[in-house]
VOBA-1610 file (N, C-alpha, C; in pm, whole numbers, padded with zeros to 5 digits, always signed):
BEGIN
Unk+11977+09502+08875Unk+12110+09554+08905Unk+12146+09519+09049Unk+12252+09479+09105Unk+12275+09426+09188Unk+12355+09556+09277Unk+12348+09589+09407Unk+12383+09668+09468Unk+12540+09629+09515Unk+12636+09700+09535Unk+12765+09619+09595Unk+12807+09709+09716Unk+12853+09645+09814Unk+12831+09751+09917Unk+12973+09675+10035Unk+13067+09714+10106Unk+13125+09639+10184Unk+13080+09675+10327Unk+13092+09515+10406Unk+13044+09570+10548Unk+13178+09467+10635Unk+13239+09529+10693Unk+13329+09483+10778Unk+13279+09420+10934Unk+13293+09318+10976Unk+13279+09265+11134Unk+13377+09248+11176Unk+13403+09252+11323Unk+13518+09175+11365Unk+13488+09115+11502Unk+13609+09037+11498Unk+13590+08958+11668Unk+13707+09042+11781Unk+13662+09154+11812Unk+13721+09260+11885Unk+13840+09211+12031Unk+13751+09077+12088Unk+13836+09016+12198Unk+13919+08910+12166Unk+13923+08891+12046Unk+14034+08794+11986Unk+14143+08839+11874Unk+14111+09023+11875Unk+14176+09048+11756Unk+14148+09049+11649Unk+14071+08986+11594Unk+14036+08946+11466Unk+13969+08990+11385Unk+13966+09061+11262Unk+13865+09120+11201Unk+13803+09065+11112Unk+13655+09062+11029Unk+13580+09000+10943Unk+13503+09042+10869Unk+13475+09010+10771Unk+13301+09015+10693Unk+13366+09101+10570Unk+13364+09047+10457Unk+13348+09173+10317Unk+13250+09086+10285Unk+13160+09180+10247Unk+13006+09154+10188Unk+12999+09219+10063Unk+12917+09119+09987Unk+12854+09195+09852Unk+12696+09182+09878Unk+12624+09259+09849Unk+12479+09237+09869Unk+12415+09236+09742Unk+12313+09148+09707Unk+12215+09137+09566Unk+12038+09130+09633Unk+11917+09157+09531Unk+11831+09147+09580Unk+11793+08984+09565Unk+11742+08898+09661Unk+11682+08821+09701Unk+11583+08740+09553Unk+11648+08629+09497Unk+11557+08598+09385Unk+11441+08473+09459Unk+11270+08485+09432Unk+11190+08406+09523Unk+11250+08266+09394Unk+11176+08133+09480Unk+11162+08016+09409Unk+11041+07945+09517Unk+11004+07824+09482Unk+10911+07785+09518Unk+10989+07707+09663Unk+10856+07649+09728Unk+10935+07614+09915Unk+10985+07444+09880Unk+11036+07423+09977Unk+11002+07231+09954Unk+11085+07234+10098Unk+11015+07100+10152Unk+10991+06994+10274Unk+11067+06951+10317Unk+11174+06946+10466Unk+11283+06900+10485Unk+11255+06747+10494Unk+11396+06679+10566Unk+11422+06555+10553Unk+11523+06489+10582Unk+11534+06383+10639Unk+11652+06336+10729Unk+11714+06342+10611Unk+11909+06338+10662Unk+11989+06307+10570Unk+12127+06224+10617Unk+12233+06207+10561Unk+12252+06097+10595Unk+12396+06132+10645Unk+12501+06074+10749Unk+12640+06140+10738Unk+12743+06031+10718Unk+12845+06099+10709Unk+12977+05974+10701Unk+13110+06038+10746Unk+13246+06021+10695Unk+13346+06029+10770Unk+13500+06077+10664Unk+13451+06063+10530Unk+13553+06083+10460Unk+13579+06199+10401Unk+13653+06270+10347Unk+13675+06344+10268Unk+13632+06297+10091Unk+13558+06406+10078Unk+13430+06394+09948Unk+13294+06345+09995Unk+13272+06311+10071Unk+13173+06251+10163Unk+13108+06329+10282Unk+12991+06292+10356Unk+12970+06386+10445Unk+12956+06311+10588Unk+13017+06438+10670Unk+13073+06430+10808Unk+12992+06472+10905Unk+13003+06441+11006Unk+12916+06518+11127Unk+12793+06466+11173Unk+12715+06525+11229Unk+12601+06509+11272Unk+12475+06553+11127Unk+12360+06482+11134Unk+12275+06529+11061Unk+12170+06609+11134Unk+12117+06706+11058Unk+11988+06786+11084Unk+11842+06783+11076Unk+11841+06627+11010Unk+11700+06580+10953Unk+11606+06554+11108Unk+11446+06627+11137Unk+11374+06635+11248Unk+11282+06576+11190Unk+11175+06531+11321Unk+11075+06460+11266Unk+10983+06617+11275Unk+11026+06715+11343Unk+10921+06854+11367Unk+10964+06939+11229Unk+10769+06925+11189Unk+10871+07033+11067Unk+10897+07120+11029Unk+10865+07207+11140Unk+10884+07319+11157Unk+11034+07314+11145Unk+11120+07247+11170Unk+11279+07286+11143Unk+11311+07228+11025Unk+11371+07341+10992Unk+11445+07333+10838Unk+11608+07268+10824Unk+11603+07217+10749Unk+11774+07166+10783Unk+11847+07182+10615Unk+11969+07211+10645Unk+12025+07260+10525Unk+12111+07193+10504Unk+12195+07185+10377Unk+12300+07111+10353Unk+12443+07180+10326Unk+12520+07139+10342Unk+12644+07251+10341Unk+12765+07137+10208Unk+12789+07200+10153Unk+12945+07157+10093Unk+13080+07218+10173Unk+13151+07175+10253Unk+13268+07225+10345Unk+13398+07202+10300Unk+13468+07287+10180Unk+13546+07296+10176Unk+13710+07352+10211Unk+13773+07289+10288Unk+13936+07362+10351Unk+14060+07332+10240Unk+14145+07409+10202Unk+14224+07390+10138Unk+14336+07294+10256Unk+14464+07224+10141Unk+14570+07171+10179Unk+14638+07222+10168Unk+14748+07236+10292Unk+14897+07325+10272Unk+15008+07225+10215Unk+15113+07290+10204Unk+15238+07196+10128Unk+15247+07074+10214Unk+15235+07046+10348Unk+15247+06936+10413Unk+15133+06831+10326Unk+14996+06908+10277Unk+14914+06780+10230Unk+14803+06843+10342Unk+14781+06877+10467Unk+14722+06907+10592Unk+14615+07021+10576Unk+14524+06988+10623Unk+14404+07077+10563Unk+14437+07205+10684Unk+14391+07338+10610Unk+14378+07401+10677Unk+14266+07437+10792Unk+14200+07324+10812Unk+14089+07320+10934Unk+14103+07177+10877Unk+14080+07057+10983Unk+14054+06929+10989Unk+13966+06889+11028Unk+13900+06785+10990Unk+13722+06755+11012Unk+13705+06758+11127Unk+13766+06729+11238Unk+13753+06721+11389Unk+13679+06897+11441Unk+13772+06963+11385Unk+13763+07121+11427Unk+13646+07178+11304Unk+13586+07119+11197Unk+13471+07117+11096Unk+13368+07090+11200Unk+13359+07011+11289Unk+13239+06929+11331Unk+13207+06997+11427Unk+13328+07062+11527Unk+13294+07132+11638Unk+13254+07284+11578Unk+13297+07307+11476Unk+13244+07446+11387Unk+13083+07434+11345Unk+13058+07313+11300Unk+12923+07260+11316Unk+12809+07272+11397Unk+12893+07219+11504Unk+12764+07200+11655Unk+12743+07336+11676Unk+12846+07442+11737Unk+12837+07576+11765Unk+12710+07629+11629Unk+12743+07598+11525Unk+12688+07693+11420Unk+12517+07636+11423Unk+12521+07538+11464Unk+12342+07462+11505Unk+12325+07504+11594Unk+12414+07494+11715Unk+12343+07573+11864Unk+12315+07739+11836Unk+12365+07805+11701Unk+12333+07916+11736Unk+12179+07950+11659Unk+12195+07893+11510Unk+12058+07884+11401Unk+11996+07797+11458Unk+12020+07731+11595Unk+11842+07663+11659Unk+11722+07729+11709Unk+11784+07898+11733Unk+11669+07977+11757Unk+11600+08006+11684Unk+11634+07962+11554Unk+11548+07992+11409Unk+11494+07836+11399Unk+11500+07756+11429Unk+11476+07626+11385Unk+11511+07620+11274Unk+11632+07634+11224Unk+11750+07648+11110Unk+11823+07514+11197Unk+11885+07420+11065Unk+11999+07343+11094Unk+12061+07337+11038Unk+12183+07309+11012Unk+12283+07241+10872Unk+12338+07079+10912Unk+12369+07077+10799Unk+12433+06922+10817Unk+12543+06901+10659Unk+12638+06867+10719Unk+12774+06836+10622Unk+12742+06737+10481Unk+12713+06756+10405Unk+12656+06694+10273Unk+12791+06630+10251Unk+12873+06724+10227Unk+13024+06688+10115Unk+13136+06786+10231Unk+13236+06676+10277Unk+13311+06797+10307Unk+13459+06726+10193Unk+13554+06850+10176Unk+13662+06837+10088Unk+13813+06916+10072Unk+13889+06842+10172Unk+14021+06889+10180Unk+14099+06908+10066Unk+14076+06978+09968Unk+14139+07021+09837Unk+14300+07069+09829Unk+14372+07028+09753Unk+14515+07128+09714Unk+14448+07238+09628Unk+14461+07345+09636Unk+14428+07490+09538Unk+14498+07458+09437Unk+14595+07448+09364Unk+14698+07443+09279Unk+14627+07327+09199Unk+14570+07257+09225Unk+14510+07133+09108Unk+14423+07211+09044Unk+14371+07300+09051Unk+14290+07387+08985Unk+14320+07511+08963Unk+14462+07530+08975Unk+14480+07627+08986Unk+14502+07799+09039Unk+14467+07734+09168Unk+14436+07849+09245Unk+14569+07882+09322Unk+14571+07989+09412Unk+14655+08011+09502Unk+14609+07947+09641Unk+14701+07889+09724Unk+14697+07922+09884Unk+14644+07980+09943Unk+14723+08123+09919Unk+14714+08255+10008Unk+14646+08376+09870Unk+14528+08351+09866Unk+14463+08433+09762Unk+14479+08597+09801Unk+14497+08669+09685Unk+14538+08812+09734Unk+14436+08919+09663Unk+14353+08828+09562Unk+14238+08995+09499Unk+14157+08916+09505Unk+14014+09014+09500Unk+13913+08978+09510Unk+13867+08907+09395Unk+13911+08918+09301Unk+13882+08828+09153Unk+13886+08705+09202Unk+13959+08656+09294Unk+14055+08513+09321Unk+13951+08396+09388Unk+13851+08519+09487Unk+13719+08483+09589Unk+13619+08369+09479Unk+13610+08531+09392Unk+13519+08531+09265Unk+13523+08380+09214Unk+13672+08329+09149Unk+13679+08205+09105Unk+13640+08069+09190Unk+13700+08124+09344Unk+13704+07994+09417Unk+13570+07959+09403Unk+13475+08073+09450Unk+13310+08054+09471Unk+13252+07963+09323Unk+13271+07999+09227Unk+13262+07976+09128Unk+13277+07802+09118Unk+13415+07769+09131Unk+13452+07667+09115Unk+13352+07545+09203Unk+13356+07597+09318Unk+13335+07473+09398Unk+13150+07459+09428Unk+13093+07615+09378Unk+12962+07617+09384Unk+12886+07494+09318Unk+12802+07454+09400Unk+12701+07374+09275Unk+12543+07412+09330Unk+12439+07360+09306Unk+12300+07383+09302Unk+12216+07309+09428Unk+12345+07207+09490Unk+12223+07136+09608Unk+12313+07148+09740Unk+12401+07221+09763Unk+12434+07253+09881Unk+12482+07421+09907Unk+12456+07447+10023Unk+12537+07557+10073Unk+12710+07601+10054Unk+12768+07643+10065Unk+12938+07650+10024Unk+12996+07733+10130Unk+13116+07679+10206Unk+13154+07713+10280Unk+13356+07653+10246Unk+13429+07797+10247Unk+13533+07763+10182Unk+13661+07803+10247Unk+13729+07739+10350Unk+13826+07798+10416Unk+13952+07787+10303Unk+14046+07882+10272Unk+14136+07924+10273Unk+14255+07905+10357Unk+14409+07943+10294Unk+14465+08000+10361Unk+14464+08170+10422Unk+14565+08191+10489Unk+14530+08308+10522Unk+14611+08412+10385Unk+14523+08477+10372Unk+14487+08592+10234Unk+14606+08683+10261Unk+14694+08659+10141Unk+14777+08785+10113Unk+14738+08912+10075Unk+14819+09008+10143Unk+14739+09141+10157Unk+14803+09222+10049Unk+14868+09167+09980Unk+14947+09256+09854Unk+14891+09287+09749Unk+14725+09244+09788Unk+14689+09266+09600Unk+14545+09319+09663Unk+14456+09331+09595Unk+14314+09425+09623Unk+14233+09356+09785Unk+14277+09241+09825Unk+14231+09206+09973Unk+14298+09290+10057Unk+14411+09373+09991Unk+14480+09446+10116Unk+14426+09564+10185Unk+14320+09624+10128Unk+14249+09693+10065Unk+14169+09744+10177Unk+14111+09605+10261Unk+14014+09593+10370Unk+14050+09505+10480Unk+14020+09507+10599Unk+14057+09447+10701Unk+13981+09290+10715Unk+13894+09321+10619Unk+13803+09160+10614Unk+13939+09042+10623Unk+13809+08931+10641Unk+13899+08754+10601Unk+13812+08694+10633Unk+13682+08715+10566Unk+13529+08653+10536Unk+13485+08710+10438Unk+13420+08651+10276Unk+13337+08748+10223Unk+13206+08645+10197Unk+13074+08739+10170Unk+12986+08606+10175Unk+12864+08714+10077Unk+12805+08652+09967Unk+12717+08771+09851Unk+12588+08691+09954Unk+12467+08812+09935Unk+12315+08820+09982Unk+12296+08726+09847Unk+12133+08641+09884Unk+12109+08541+09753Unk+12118+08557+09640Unk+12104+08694+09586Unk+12107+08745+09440Unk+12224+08736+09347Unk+12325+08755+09408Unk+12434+08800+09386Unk+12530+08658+09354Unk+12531+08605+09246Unk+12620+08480+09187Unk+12768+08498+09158Unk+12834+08429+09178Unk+12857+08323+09237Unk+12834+08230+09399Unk+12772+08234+09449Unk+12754+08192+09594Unk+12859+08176+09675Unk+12822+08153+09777Unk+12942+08097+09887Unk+13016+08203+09983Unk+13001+08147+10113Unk+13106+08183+10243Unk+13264+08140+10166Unk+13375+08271+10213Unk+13491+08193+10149Unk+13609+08264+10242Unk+13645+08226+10383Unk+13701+08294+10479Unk+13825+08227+10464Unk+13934+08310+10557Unk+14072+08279+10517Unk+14122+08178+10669Unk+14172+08121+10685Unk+14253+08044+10762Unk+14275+08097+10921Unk+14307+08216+10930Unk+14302+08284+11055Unk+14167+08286+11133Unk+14058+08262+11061Unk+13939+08249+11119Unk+13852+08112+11089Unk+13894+08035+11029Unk+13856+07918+11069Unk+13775+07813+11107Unk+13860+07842+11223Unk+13787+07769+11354Unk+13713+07849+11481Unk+13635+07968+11389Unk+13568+08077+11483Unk+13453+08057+11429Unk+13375+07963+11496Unk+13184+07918+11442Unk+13125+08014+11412Unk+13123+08145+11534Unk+13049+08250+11530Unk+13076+08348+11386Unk+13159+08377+11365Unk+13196+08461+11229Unk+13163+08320+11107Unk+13145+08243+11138Unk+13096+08135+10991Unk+12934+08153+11008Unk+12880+08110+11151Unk+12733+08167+11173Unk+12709+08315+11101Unk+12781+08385+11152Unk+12743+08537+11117Unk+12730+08542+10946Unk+12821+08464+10881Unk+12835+08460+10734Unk+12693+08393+10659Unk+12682+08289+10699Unk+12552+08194+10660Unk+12393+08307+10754Unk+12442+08411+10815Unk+12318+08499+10828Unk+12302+08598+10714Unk+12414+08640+10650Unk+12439+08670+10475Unk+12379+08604+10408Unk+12403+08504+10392Unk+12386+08413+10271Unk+12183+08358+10311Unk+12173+08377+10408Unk+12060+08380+10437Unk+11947+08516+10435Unk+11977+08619+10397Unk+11950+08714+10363Unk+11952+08830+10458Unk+12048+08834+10582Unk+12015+08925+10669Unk+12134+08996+10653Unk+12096+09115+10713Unk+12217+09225+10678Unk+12227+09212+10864Unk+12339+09333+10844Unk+12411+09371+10989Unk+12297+09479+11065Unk+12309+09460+11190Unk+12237+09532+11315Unk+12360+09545+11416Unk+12278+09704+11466Unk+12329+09786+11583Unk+12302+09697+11736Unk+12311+09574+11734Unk+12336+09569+11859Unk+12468+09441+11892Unk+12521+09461+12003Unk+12657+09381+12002Unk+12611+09232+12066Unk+12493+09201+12137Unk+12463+09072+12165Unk+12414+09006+12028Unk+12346+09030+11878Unk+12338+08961+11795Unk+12457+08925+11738Unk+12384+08876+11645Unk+12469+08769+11560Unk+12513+08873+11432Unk+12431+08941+11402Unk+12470+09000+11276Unk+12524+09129+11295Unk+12559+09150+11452Unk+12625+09264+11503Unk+12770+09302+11347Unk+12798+09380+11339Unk+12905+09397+11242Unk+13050+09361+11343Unk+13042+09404+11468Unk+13173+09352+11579Unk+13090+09254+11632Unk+13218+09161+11650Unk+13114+08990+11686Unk+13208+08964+11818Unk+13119+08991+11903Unk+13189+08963+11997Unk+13152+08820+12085Unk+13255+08787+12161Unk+13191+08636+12158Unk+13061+08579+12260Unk+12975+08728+12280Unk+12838+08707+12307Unk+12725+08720+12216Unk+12787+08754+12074Unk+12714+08810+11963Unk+12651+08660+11902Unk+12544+08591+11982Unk+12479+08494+11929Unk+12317+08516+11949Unk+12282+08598+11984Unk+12116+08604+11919Unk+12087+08615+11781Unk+11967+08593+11775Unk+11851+08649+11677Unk+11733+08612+11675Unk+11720+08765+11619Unk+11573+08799+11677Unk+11464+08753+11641Unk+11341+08725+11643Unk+11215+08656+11567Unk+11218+08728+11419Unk+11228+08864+11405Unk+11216+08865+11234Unk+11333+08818+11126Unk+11483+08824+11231Unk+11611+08746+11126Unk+11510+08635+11115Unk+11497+08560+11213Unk+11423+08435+11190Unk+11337+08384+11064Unk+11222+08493+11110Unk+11155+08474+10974Unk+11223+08513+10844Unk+11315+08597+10811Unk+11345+08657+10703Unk+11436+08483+10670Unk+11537+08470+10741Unk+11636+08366+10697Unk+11516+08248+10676Unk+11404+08179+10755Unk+11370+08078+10704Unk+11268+08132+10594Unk+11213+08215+10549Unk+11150+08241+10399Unk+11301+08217+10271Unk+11377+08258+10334Unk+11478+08303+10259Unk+11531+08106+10210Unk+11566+08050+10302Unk+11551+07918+10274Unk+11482+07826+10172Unk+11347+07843+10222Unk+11242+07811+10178Unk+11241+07846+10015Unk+11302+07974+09999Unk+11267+08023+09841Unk+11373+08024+09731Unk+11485+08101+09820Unk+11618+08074+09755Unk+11689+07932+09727Unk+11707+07874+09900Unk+11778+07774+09871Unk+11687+07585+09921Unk+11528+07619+09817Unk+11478+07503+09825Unk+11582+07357+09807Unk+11652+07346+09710Unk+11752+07275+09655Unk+11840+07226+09831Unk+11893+07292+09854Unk+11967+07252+09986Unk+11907+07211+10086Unk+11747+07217+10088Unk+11706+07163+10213Unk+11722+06981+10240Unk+11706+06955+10300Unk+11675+06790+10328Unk+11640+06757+10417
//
């Protein structure tokens, strides 16, 4: 049985509020061995810097980075502002010897599939995750910014991100937050199995303030077991 629980963050000196969480218990799988990987430049393709070390003690992950298109055609985050969302989000998971690296990124129209823009219930999350999830990368899904007229209005979030158990997968934040690394870090510390802590210099602080980039040696260990077991498939 899966626990459901909401936990709100926000970025207090920018205004901004974040985080609806669902939490599930942690399913194990067996470990496997990172590995360079490879990057590129297009949309459907992958961007950025890679994470592959010759030390192997660092783990490197793979991400699927999806931003929706507005009526202009114009993504709502553009790979330029993806990449610098990138570096920040490695400089912060390097204290874990955690990396990511851009597998697939994909400037989508919502409406080819049906979706909305400006998604307004939580059912809507449910589908996107759904849709764009697959089995060998991480998911990371900007939005527009979330209409508040239907069950998102509900909560001050505009991030939601389920603990490993909990299926459909995926980070799926709205447009207003973006291009804020730290609240995408803080999300992928979810999806990595860590919950929120009482102090305002971490990362998994519930208010993220923009000194809220530690973590501590046991997130550490918890997120790289959590790697290792959950998301063997994404490593490289």
């Amino acid at each position: 049985m899966f626990h459901k629980r909401y936990e709100i963050a926000a970025i207090i000196a920018m205004g901004l509020t974040s985080v609806n969480c669902y939490s599930g218990v942690p399913q194990a799988k067996a470990a496997s061995k990172n590995k360079t990987g490879q990057a590129g430049s297009v949309s459907g393709k992958s961007i950025g810097p890679t994470c592959g070390s010759e030390d192997e003690d660092n783990l490197c992950l793979a991400l699927k980075y999806v931003v929706y298109k507005d009526g202009d055609g114009e993504g709502v985050v553009d790979s330029d502002q993806v990449i610098d969302n990138l570096k920040e989000i490695n400089n912060v998971w390097g204290q874990c010897k955690i990396g990511f690296q851009i597998d697939e990124f994909d400037a989508t129209a919502p409406e080819d599939v049906g979706f909305s823009f400006d998604p307004a219930n939580d059912d809507e999350l449910f589908g996107i995750r759904s849709q764009y999830n697959d089995e060998s990368t991480l998911l990371l899904v900007t939005t527009g910014d979330w209409n508040r007229t239907g069950t998102l209005g509900n909560t001050f979030a505009n991030a939601w991100t389920n603990l490993p158990a909990d299926f459909p997968f995926g980070v799926v934040l709205e447009k207003s937050v973006g291009t804020f690394p730290l609240i995408i870090a803080h999300e992928i510390g979810h999806y990595l199995d860590l919950l929120h802590v009482d102090d305002g210099s971490n990362l998994l602080n519930p208010i993220i303030y923009p000194e809220s980039n530690v973590l501590g040696e046991d997130q550490c260990q918890t997120a790289r077991a959590t790697a290792l077991s959950s998301w063997k498939k994404m490593l490289r």
